[in-house]
C-alpha positions as CSV (number, residue, x, y, z in Angstrom):
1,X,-40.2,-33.2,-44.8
2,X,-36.6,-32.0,-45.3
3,X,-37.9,-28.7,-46.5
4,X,-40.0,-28.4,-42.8
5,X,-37.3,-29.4,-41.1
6,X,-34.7,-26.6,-42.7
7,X,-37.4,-24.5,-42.4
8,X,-37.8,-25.3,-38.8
9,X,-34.3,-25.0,-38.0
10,X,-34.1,-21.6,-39.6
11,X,-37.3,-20.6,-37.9
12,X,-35.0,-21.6,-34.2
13,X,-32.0,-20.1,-35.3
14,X,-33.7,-16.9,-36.3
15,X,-35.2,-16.5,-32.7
16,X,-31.9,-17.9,-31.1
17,X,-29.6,-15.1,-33.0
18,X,-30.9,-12.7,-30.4
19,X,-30.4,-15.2,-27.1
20,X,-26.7,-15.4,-28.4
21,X,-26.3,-11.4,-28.6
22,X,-28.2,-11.0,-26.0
23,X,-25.9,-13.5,-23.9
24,X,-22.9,-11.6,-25.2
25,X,-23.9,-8.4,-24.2
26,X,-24.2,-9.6,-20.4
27,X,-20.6,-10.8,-20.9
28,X,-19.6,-7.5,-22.3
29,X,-21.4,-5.6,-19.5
30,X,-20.0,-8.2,-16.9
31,X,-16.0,-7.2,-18.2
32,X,-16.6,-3.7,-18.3
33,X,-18.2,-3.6,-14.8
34,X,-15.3,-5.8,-13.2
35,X,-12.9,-3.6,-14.9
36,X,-14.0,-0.7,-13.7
37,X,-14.5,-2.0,-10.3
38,X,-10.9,-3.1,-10.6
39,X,-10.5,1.1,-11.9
40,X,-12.2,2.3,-8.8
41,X,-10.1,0.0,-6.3
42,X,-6.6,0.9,-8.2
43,X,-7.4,4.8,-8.1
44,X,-8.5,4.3,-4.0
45,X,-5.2,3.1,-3.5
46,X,-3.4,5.6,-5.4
47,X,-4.9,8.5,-3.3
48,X,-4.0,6.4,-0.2
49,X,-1.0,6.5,-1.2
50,X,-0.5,9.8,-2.2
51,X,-2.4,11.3,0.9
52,X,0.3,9.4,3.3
53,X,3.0,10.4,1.0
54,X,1.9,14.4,0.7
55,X,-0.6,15.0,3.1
56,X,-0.6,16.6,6.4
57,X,0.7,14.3,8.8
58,X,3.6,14.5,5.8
59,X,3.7,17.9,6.2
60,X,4.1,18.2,9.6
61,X,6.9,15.7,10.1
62,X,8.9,17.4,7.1
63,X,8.9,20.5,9.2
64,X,9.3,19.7,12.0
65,X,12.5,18.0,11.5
66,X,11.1,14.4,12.5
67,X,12.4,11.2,10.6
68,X,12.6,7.8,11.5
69,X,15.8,6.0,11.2
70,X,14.9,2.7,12.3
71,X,12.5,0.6,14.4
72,X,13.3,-2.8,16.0
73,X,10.8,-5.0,18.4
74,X,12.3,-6.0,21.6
75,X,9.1,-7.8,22.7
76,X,5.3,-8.5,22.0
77,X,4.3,-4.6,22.9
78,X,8.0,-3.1,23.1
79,X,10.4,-1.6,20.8
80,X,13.5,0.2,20.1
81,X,13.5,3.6,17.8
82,X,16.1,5.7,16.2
83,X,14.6,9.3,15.5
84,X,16.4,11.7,14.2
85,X,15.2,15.5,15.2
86,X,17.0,18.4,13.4
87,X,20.9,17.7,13.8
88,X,20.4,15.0,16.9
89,X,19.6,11.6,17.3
90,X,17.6,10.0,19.8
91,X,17.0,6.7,20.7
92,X,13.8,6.1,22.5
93,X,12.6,2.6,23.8
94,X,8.3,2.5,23.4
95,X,6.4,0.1,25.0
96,X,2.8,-0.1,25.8
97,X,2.4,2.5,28.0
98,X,5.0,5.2,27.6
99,X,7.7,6.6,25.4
100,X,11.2,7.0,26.9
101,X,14.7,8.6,25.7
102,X,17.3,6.2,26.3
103,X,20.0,8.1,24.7
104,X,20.3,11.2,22.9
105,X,23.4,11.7,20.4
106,X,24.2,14.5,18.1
107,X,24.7,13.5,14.7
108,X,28.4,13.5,14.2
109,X,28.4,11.2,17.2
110,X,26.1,8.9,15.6
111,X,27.5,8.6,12.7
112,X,31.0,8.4,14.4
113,X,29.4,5.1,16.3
114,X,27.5,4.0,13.2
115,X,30.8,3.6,11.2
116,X,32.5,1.8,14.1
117,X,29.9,-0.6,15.0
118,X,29.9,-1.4,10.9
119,X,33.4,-1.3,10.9
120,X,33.4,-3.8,13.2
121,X,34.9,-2.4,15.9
122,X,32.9,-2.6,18.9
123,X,33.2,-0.8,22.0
């Protein structure tokens, strides 16, 4: 009886050596899928990244001359800018429905009111 019963339990273990590997393959396929989703996803956002950081619209604002110094909301749809265009800055109020130049300063001027205001001497 104890013979049958090793027998037996070889017999199961025999047939369950390849459920096991079996099993562990699908884990092994699972972990190399997810990390290669996770591949896919990191290498999406690296050329996101590297499109907004070199692409055209890049491109275009380094030539022309266009960088923005600052932005501050005044309200739900309205803001404050400070752009700087070639050797001026302008600072243009954007709401909604339009764009408009509040005050255009060349840049010694700025930085002349810059230093003040952080100096704090205000005029």
């Amino acid at each position: 009886m104890r013979r049958l019963n090793t027998a037996a339990l070889l017999c199961i273990l025999s047939y369950g050596q390849p459920l096991l590997a079996a099993e562990a393959g699908a884990v092994s396929t699972g972990l190399r899928a997810a990390a290669s989703l996770l591949l896919v996803i990191a290498l999406m956002f690296a050329l996101a990244w590297a499109v907004r950081r070199y692409g055209p619209v890049a491109r275009v604002r380094k030539s022309l001359g266009l960088d923005v110094l600052g932005q501050v909301s005044v309200g739900n749809r309205a803001s404050l800018a400070l752009i700087r265009v070639g050797r001026s800055v302008l600072l243009i109020g954007v709401t909604a429905g339009a764009v408009t130049l509040l005050k255009d300063m060349q840049e010694g001027d700025f930085e002349h009111s810059l230093s003040q205001y952080q100096g704090g001497e205000r005029q």
